[in-house]
C-alpha positions as CSV (number, residue, x, y, z in Angstrom):
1,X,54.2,16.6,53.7
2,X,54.3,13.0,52.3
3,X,50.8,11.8,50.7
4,X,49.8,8.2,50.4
5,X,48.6,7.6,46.6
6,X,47.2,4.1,47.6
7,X,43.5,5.2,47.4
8,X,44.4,5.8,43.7
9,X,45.4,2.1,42.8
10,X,41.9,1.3,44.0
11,X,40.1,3.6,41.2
12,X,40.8,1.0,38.4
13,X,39.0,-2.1,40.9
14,X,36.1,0.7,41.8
15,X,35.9,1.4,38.0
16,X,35.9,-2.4,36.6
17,X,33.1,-2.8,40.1
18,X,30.8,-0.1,39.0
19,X,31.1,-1.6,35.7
20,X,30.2,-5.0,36.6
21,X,27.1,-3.8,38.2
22,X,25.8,-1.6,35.5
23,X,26.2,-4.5,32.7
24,X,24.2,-7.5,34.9
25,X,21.5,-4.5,35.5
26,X,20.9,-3.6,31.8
27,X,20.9,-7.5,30.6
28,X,18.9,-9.7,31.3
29,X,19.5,-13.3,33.3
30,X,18.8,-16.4,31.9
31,X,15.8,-16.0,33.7
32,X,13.8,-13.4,32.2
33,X,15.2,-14.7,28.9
34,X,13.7,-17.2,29.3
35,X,10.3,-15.9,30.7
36,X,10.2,-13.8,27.5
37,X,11.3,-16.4,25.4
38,X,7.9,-17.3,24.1
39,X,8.2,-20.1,21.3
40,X,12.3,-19.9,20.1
41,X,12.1,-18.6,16.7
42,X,8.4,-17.8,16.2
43,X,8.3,-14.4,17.6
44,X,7.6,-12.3,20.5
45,X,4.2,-12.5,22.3
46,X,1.4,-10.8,20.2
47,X,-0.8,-8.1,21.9
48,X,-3.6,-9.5,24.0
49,X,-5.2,-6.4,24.8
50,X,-8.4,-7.7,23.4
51,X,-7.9,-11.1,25.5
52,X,-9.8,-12.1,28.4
53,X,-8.0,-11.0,31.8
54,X,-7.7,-14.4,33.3
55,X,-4.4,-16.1,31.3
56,X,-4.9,-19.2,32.9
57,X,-7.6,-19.5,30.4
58,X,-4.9,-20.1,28.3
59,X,-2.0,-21.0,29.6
60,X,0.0,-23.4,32.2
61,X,2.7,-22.3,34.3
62,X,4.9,-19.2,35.3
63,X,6.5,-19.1,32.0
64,X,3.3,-18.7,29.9
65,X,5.4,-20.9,27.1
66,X,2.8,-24.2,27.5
67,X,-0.8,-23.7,26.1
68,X,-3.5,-26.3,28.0
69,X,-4.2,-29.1,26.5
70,X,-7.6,-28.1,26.7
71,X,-7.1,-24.8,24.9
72,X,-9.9,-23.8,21.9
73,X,-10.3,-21.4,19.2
74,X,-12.7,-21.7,16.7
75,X,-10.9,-20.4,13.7
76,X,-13.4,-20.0,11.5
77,X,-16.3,-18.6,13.6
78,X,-14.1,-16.4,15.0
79,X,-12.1,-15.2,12.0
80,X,-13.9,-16.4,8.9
81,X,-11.0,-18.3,7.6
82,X,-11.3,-22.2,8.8
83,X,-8.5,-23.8,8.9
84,X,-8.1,-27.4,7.4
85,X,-5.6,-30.3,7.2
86,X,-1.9,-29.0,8.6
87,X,-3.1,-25.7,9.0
88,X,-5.0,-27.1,11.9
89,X,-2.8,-28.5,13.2
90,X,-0.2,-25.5,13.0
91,X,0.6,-23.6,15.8
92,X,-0.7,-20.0,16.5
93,X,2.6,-18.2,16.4
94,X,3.4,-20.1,12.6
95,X,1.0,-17.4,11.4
96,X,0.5,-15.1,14.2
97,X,4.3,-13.5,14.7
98,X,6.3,-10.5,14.6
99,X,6.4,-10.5,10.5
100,X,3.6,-8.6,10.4
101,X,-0.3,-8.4,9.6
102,X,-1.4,-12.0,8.4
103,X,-3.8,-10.2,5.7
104,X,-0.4,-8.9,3.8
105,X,0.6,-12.8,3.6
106,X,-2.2,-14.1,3.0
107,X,-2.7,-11.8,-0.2
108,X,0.4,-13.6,-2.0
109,X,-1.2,-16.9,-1.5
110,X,0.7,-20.2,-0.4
111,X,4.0,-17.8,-1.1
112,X,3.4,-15.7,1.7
113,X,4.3,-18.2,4.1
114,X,5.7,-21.2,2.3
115,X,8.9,-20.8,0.3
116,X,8.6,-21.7,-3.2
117,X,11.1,-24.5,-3.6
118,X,10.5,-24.4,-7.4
119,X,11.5,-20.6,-7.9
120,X,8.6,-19.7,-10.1
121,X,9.4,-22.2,-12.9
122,X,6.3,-24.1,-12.5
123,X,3.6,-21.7,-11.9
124,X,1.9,-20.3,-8.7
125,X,-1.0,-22.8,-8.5
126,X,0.4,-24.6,-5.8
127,X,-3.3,-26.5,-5.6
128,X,-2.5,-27.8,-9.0
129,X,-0.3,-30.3,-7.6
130,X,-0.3,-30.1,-3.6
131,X,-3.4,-29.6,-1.0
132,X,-3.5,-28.9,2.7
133,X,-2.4,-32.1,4.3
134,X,0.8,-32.6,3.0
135,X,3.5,-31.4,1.0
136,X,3.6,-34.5,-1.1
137,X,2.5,-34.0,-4.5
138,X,-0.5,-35.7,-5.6
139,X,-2.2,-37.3,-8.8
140,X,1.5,-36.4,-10.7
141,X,1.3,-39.9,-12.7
142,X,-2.3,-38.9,-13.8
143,X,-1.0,-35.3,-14.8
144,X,2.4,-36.8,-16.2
145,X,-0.4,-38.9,-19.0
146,X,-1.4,-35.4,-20.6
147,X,1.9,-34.7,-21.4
148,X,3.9,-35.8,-24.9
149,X,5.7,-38.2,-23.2
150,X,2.8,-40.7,-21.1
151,X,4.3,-43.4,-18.5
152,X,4.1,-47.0,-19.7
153,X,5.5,-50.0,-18.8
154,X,8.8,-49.3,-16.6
155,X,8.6,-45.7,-17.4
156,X,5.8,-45.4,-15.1
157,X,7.9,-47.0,-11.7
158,X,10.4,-44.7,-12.7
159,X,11.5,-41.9,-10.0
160,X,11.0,-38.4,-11.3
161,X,14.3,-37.4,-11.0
162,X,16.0,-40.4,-12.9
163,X,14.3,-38.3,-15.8
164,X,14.1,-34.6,-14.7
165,X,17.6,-33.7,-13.0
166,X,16.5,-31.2,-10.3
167,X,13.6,-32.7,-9.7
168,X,14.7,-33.8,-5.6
169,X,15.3,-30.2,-5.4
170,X,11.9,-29.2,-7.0
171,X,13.1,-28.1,-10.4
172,X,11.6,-30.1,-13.1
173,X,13.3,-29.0,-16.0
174,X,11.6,-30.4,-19.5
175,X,13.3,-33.6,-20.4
176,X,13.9,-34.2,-24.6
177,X,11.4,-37.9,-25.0
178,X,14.3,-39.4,-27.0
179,X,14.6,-42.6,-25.8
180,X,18.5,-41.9,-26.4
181,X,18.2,-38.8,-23.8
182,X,18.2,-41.4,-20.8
183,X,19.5,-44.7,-23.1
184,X,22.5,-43.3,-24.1
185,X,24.9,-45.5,-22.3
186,X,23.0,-48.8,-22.8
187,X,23.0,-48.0,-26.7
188,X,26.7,-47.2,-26.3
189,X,27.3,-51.0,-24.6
190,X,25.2,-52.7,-26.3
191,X,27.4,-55.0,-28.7
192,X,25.3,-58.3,-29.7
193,X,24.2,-56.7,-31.8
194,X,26.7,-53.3,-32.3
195,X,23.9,-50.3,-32.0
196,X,26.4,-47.8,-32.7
197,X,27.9,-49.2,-35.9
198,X,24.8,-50.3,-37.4
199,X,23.3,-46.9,-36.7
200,X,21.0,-48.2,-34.4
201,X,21.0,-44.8,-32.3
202,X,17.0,-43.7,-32.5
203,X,13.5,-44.8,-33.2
204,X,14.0,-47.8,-30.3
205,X,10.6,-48.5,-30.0
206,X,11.3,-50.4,-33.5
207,X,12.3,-53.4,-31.6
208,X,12.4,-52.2,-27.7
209,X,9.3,-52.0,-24.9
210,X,8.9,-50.0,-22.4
211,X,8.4,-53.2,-20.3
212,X,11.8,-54.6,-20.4
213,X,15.1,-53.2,-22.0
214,X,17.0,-55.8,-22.8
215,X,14.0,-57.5,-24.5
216,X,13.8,-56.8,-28.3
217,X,11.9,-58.2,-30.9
218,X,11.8,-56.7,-34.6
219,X,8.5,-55.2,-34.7
């Protein structure tokens, strides 16, 4: 008795079918990604067990990724922590994510949520020098005239980093106040008169200002 083994070829097509079906059930369409999507790299959707049952409160849409324009929250009567400058201005979910509680952050300071850019070389007073609107240092020429070194003259329209290398990458690194430290090459090419030769190689504020290099006068 001859048997047809045709049914057989089909097992492979049946197989690779099956497995079709059982991939686009287990993962999710583009769809639901995006329904669960949330705010892209802030985190998942906290708990809102606690929340009022009506999330159009809240929120606009299917999605649930727009907040209304009219949405409040009154931080600090709510909380006990008011929020001020950028921080109001931050969104929940900057805070409020899937790292973890905000009171373990919170106990490290501006560290626990801001990356410190100047790798613990210049303290952890971050107030010292910054405050809640900005980023942008403040009051650094005032802090610069304590030092051993005060800003006169050019000095003081002088970027930071033509002085402290590292210092567009946040790493002030203590600079030596010889005027030669920064001078160096326009000692080196000055030859009316020849600095080098004559020895001319320190104490520059013998016959140099800080308002002008190139104008000497023997003081």
């Amino acid at each position: 008795m001859a048997f047809s083994h045709r049914p057989r070829r089909a097992l492979p097509a049946l197989a690779f079918a099956l497995a079709a079906i059982l991939v686009a059930c287990v993962t999710p369409g583009q769809g639901t990604a995006e329904l669960h999507r949330w705010w892209s790299g802030l985190g998942p959707v906290l708990p809102h067990d606690t929340f009022p049952a009506d999330c159009n409160l809240c929120h606009l849409g299917s999605e649930w990724q727009e907040l209304r324009a009219s949405f409040a929250f009154d931080h600090a009567k709510e909380t006990g922590v008011p929020l001020r400058g950028s921080h109001a201005q931050a969104r929940c979910l900057r805070c409020h994510n899937d790292r973890g509680p905000v009171a373990v952050f919170e106990a490290r300071g501006c560290a626990g949520c801001h990356d410190d850019v100047h790798f613990g070389k210049v303290g952890n007073d971050c107030a010292a020098c910054h405050t809640e609107v900005s980023w942008r240092a403040v009051a650094q020429f005032e802090r610069h005239q304590t030092t051993r070194f005060p800003l006169t003259g050019a000095h003081a329209n002088t970027a930071c980093h033509r002085c402290h290398v590292g210092a567009l990458a946040g790493e002030f690194v203590p600079t030596d106040v010889a005027c030669v430290s920064c001078h160096r090459d326009d000692v080196e090419r000055t030859t009316n008169p020849p600095h080098i030769p004559l020895g001319w190689v320190d104490h520059c504020d013998r016959c140099h200002q800080t308002l002008r290099w190139p104008s000497a006068q023997i003081r």
